[in-house]
C-alpha positions in Angstrom: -46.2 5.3 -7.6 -46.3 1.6 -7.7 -46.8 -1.0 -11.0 -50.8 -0.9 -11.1 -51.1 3.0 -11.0 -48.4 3.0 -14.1 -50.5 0.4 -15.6 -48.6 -2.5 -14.7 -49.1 -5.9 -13.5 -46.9 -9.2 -11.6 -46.9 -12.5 -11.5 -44.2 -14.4 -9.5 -42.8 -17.7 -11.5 -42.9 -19.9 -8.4 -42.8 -23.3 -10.0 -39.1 -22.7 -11.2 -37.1 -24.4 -8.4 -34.1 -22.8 -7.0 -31.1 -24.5 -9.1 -33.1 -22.7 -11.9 -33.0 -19.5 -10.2 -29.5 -19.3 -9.5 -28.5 -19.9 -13.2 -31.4 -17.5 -14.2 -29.3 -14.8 -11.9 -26.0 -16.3 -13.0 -24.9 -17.1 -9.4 -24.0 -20.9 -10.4 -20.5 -19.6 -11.7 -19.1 -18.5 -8.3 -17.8 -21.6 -6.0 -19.7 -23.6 -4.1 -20.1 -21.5 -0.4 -19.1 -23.5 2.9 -21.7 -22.6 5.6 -19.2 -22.1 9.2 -20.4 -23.5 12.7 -20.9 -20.0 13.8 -20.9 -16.8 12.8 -17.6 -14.8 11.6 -16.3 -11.5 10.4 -14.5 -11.2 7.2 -14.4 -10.2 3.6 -17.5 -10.7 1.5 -15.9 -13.0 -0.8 -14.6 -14.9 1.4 -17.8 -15.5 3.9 -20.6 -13.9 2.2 -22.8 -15.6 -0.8 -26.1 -14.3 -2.8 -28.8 -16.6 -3.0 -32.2 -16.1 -5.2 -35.7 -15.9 -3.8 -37.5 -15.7 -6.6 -38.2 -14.4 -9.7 -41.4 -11.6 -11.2 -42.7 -11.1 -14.4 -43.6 -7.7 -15.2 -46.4 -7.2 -18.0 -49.2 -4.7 -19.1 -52.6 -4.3 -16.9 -55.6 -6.3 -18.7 -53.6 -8.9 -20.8 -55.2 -11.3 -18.4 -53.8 -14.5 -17.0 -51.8 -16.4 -18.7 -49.5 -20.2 -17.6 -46.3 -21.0 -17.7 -44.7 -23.8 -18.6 -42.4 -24.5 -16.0 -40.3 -27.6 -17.9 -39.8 -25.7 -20.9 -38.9 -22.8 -18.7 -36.6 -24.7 -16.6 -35.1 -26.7 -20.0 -34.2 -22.8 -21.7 -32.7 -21.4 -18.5 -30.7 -24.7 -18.7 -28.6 -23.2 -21.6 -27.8 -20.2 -19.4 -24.8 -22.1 -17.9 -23.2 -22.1 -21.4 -23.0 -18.0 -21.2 -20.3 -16.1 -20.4 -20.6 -14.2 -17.1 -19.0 -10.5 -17.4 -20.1 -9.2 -14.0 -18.3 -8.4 -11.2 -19.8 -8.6 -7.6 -20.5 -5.3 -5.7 -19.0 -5.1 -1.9 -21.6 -2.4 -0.1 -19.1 -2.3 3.0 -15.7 -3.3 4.3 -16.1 -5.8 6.5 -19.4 -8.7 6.5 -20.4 -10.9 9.2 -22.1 -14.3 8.5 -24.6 -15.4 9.9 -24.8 -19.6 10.2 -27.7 -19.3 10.6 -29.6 -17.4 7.6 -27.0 -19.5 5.4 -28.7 -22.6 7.2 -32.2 -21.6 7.1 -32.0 -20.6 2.8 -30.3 -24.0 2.5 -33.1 -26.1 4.4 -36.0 -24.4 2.2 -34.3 -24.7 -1.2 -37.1 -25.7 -3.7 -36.7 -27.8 -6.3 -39.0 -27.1 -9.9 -42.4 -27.6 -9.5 -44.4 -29.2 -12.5 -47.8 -28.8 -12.3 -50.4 -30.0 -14.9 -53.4 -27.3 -15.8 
């Protein structure tokens, strides 16, 4: 059964610009990842980083529409650096290969925050 049929609605926040999404999903604390020439083979820490795409609101069927204000947004997810990070990255298999070229293609369509008046 999906979200409507339980009575459920989305909305996806798509004026929050990616450095926002990657402190949103705490993925600012790992290092900065090096993108190789080519692809390689190797452990995931070592050649493998998570990147956000985006992020969904879930809410209640017939509250209606309702904005967001994407600089205060942006501004509170700001203080999400200052958090302590407690996870610890999953590895779902032994050995990863990199692929350049996704790496290169995420990094080229990065989006900053978008602003938009009503």
């Amino acid at each position: 059964m999906d979200a409507v049929g339980l009575g459920w609605d989305v909305k996806i926040l798509d004026g929050l610009g990616h450095e926002d999404l990657e402190k949103l999903m705490a993925l600012d604390v790992f290092p900065k990842f090096e993108i190789p020439s080519k692809s390689i083979k190797g452990k995931i820490l070592d050649i493998e980083f998570e990147h956000p795409d985006c992020v969904l609101v879930v809410f209640p069927s017939g509250v209606g529409g309702f904005n967001v204000n994407y600089e205060k947004l942006s501004w509170s997810i700001e203080k999400f650096s200052a958090l302590d990070w407690t996870g610890k990255p999953n590895s779902l298999s032994k050995e990863h290969v990199c692929w350049d070229i996704i790496y290169k293609t995420v990094e080229a369509v990065e989006k900053p925050l978008t602003i938009s008046s009503p």
